[in-house]
C-alpha angles and dihedrals in degrees: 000000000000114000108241111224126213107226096193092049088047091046084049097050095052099063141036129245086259099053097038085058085042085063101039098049086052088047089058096050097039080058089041093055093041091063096267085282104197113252101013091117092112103043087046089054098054092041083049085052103044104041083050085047093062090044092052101225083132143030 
């Protein structure tokens, strides 16, 4: 039997308080700057992440 995996409790586990509100504050401002477009969230959230990412203000 396959192992179900809890995506939220993964997502959780990978980065730290600090870097989760990192991401999330970059997301705002990515959607902020795009016009505040209706169901971007996730796409916001992996620009915020990977262009942290390249900074490397986070893991």
């Amino acid at each position: 039997m396959a192992k179900k995996i809890d995506k939220k409790k993964e997502s959780a586990e990978k980065y730290s308080k600090d870097e989760i509100a990192k991401i999330c504050e970059r997301a705002y401002f990515i959607w902020l700057n795009k016009s505040k477009p209706a169901n971007s969230a996730l796409s916001d959230w992996l620009q915020a992440e990977t262009e942290l990412k390249k900074e490397r203000k986070i893991k």
